[in-house]
KOLDREN-433961 format. One line per field, with one value per atom (N, C-alpha, C): residue number from 1; z, y, x. Coordinates in steps of 0.001 Angstrom, whole numbers. Example, Ala and Ser with C-alpha at 12.3 -4.5 7.8 and 13.67 -1.06 7.14 Angstrom:
KOLDREN-433961
k	[1, 1, 1, 2, 2, 2]
w	[7800, 7800, 7800, 7080, 7140, 7870]
v	[-5690, -4500, -3300, -2250, -1060, 30]
u	[13190, 12300, 13200, 12850, 13670, 12900]
END
This chain:
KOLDREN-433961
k	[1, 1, 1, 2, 2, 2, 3, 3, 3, 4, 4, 4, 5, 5, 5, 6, 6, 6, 7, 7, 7, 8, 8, 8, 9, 9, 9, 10, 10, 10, 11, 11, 11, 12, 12, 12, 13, 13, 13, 14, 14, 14, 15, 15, 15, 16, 16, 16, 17, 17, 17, 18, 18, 18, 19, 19, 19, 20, 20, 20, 21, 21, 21, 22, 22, 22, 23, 23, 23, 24, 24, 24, 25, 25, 25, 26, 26, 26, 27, 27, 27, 28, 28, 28, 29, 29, 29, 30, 30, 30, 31, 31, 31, 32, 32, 32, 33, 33, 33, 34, 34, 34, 35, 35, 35, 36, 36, 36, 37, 37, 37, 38, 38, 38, 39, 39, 39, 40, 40, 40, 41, 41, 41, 42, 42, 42, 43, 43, 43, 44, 44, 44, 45, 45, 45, 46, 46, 46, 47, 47, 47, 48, 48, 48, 49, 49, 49, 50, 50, 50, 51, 51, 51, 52, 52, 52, 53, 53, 53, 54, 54, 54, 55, 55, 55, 56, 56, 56, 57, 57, 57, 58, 58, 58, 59, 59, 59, 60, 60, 60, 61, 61, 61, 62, 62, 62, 63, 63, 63, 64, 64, 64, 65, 65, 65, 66, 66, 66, 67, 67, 67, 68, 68, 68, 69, 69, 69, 70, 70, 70, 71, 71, 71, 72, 72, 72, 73, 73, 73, 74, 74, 74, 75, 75, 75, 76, 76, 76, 77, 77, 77, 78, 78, 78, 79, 79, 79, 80, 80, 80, 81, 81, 81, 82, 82, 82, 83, 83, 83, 84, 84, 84, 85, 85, 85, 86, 86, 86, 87, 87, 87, 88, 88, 88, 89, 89, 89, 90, 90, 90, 91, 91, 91, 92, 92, 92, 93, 93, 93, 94, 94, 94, 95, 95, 95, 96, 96, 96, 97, 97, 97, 98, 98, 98]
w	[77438, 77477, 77091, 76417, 76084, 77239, 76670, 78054, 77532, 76940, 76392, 77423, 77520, 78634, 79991, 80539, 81953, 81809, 80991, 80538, 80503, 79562, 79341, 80342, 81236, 82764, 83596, 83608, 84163, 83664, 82534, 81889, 81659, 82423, 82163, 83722, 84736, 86110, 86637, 85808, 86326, 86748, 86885, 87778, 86659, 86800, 85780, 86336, 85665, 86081, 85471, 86256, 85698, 86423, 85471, 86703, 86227, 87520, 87750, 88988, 88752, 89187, 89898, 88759, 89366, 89853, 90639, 91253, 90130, 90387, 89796, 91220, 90271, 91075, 90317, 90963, 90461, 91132, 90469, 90894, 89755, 91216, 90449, 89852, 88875, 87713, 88629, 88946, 89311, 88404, 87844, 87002, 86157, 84437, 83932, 82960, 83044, 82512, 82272, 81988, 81678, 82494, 83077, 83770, 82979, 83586, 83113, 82158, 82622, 82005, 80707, 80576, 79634, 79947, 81317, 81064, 81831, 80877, 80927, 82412, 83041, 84463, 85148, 85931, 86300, 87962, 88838, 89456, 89985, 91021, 91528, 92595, 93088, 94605, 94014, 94826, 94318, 95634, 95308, 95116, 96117, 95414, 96035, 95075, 95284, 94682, 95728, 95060, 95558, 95257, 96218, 96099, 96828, 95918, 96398, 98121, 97927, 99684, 100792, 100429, 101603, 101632, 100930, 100756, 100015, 99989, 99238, 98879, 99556, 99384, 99834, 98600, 99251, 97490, 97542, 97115, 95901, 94989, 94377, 92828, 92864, 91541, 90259, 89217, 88349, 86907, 86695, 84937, 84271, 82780, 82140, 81173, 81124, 80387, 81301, 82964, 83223, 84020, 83191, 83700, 82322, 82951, 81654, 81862, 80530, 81196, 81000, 81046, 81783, 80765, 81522, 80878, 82012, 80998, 81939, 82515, 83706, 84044, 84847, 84686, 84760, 86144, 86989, 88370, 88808, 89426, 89731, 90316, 89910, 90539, 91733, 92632, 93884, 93713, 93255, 92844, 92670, 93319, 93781, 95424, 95595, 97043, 97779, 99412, 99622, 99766, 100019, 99791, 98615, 97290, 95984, 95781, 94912, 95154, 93003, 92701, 90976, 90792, 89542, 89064, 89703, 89807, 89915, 90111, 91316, 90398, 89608, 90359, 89907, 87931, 87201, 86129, 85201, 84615, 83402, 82986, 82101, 81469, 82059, 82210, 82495, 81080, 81214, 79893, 80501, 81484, 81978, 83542, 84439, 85523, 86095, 87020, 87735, 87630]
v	[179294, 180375, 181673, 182580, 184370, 184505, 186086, 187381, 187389, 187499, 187656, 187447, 186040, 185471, 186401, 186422, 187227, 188483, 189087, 190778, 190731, 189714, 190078, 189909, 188880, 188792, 189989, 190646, 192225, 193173, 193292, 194110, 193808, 193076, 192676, 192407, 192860, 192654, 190911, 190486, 188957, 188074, 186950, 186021, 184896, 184465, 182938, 181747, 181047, 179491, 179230, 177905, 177692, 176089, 175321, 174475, 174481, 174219, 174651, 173825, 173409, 172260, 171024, 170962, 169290, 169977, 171394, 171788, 172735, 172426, 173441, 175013, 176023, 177301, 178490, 179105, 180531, 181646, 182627, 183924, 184697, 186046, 187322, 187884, 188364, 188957, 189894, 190797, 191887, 192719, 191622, 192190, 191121, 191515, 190222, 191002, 189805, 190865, 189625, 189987, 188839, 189281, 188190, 188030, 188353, 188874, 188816, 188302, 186808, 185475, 185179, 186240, 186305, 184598, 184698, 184110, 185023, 184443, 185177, 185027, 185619, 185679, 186188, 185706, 187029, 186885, 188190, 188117, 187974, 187034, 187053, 187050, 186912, 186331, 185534, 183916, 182956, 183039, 182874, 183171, 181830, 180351, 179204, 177974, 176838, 175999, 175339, 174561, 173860, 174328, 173990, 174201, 173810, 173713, 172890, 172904, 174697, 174867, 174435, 174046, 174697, 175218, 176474, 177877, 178072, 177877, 177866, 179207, 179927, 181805, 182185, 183677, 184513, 184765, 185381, 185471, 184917, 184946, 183508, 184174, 183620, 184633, 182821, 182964, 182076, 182254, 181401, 181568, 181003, 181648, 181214, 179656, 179539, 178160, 176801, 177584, 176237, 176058, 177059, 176696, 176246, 175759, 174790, 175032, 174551, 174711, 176236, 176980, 178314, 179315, 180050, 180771, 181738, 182432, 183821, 183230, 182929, 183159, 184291, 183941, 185001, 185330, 185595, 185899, 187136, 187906, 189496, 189099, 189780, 190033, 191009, 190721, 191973, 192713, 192410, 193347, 194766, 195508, 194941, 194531, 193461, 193078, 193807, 193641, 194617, 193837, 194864, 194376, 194315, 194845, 194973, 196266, 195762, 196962, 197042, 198308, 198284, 198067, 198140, 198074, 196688, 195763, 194454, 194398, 194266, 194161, 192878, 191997, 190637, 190666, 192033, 191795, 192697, 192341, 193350, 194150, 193416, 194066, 193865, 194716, 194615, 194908, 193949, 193870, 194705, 193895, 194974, 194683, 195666, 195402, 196946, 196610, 197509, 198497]
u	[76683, 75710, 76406, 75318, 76516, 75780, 76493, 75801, 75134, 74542, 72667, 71707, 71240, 70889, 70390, 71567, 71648, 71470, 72076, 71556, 70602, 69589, 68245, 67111, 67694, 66955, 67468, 68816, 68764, 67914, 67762, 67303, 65442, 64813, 63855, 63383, 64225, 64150, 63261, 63653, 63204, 64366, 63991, 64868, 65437, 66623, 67525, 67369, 66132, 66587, 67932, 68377, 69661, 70402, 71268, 71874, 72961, 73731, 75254, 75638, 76909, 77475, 76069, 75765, 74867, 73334, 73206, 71855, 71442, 70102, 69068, 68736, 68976, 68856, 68193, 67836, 67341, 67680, 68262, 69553, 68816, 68989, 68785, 70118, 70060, 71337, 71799, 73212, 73793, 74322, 75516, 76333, 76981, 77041, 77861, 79203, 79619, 81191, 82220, 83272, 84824, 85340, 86134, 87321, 89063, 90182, 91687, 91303, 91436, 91741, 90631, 89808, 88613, 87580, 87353, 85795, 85014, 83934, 82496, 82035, 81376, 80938, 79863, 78834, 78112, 77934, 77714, 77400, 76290, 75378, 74095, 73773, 72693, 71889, 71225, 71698, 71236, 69617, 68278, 67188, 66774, 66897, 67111, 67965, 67797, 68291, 69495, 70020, 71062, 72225, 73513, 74756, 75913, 76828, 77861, 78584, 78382, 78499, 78046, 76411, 75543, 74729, 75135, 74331, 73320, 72068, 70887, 70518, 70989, 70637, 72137, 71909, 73300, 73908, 75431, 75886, 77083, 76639, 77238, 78156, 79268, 80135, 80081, 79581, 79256, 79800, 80519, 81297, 79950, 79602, 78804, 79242, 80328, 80662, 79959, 80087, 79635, 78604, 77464, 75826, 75285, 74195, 73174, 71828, 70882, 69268, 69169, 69356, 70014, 68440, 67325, 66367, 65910, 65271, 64515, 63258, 63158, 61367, 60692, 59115, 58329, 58304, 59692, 59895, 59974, 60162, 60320, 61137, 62337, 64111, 63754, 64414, 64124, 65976, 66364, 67549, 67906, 68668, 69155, 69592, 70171, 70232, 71704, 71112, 71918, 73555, 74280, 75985, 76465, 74970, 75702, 76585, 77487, 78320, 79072, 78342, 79175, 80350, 80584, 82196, 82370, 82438, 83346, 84270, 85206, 86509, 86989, 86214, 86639, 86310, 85638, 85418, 86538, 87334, 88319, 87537, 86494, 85464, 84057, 82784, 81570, 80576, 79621, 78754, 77429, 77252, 75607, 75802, 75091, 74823, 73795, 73613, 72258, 73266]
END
């Protein structure tokens, strides 16, 4: 997947279907950006869906190489949620975020 994608669900305040490791989920966009190590990344609030944790809601940091399926739907993002916080550090670079 690019940043396209996720920018355009920030930028369009709607919500990302998407599946990632094995579950289907839907996460509101925060922030997307590269890592050091240059992968692509974004931050979200995963909305619902499944996950490897546990955690069906909450906070979730996601490389774009390894989601699939991955589209905008006609959801209203409630973004942003609280404990968001700009600048990333986890990002070198930032592409878009609230």
């Amino acid at each position: 997947m690019t940043l396209h994608t996720p920018c355009e669900a920030l930028r369009l305040g709607k919500c990302l279907e998407l599946r990632y490791d094995g579950y289907f989920r839907v996460v509101e966009v925060h922030a997307v950006g590269v890592t050091e190590e240059g992968h692509s990344i974004m931050r979200v609030w995963q909305v619902r869906g499944g996950s490897n944790s546990g955690e069906r809601q909450g906070w979730k940091l996601m490389r774009l190489d390894e989601t699939f399926s991955t589209h905008v739907i006609d959801e209203k993002s409630s973004a942003p949620r609280t404990g968001y916080k700009r600048e990333d550090k986890v990002m070198a670079s930032i592409r878009c975020q609230i």
